[in-house]
C-alpha positions as CSV (number, residue, x, y, z in Angstrom):
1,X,-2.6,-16.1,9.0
2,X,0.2,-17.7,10.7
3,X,2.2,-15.7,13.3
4,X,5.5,-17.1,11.1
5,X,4.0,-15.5,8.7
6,X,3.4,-12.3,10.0
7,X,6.9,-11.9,11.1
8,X,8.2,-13.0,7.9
9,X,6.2,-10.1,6.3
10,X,7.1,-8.0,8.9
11,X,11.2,-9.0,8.8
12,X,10.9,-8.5,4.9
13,X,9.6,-4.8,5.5
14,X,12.2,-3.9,8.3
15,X,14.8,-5.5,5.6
16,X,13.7,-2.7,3.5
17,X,13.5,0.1,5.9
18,X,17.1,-0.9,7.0
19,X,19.1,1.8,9.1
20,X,16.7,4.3,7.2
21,X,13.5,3.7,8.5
22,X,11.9,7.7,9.2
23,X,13.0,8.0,5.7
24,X,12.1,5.1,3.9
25,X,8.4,5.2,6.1
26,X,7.9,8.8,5.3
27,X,8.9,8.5,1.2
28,X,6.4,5.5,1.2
29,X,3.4,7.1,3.4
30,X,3.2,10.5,1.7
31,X,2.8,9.6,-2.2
32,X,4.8,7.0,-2.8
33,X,2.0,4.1,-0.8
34,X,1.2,2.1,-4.1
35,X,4.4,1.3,-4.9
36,X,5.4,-0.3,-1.6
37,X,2.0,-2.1,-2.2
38,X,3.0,-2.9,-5.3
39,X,6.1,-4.5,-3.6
40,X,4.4,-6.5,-0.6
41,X,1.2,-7.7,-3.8
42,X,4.7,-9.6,-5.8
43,X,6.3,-10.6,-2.9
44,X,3.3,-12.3,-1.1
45,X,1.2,-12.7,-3.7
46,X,-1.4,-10.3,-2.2
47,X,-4.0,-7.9,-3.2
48,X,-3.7,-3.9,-3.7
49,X,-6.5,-2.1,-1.3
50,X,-7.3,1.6,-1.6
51,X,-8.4,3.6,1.7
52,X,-9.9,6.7,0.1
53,X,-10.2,8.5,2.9
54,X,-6.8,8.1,3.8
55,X,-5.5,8.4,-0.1
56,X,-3.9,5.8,1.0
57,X,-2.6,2.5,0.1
58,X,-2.0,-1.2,1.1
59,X,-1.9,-4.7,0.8
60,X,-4.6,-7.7,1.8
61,X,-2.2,-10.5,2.7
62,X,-4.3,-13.5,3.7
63,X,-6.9,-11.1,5.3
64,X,-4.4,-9.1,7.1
65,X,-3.4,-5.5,5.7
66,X,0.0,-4.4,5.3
67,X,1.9,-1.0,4.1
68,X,5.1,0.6,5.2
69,X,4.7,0.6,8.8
70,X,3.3,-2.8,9.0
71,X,0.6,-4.9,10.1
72,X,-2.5,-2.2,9.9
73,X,-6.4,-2.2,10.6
74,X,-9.1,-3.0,8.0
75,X,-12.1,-1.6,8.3
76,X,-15.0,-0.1,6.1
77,X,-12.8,2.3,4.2
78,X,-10.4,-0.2,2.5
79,X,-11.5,-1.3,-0.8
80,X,-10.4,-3.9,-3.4
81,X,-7.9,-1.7,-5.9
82,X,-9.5,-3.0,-9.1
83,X,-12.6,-3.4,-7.7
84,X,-12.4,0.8,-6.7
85,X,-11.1,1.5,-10.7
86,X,-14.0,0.3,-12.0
87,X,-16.5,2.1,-10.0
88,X,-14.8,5.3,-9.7
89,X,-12.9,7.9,-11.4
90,X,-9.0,7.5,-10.4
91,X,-7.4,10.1,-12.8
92,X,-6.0,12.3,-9.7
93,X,-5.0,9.4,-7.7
94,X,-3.4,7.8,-10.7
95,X,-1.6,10.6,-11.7
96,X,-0.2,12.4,-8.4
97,X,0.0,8.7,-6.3
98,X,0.6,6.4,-9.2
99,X,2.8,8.2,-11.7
100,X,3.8,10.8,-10.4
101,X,3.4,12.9,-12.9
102,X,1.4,16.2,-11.4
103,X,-0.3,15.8,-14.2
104,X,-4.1,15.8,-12.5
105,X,-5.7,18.3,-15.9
106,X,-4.5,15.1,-18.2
């Protein structure tokens, strides 16, 4: 990845964090992490990653891994979103990260 294009990524997440940026970092790094990924997957047409460990998560843009904060390490505990559905059971994460819903006896 080009350093242009790490400070455009980087310029489009300070756009969002604005004047609010405590705020808008803490609402996106304690529950609401997959829907900024969401964002930064349409936007840059990257790829959702799940840190498990972390319950966290992030985006893959050109091999470099994004959330709310910014440009952040990869390591072993970052896996492929769809990759981690298929081999795992996601009902908790999907319904207190995803939805919302506090519904984790569904």
């Amino acid at each position: 990845m080009t350093l242009a294009k790490i400070h455009e990524i980087l310029n489009f997440i300070n756009a969002i964090k604005g004047s609010y940026s405590f705020e808008i970092e803490d609402t996106f790094l304690n529950g609401f992490c997959y829907w900024f990924a969401k964002i930064l997957e349409l936007r840059f047409n990257g790829v959702i990653y799940f840190n498990p460990k972390q319950i966290h998560f992030a985006t893959l843009i050109d091999e470099q891994l994004f959330d709310v904060t910014g440009l952040i390490n990869v390591d072993e505990n970052w896996y492929h979103w769809e990759d981690y559905m298929a081999t795992h059971d996601i009902e908790y994460i999907y319904h207190s990260c995803i939805l919302k819903d506090n519904n984790t006896n569904a």
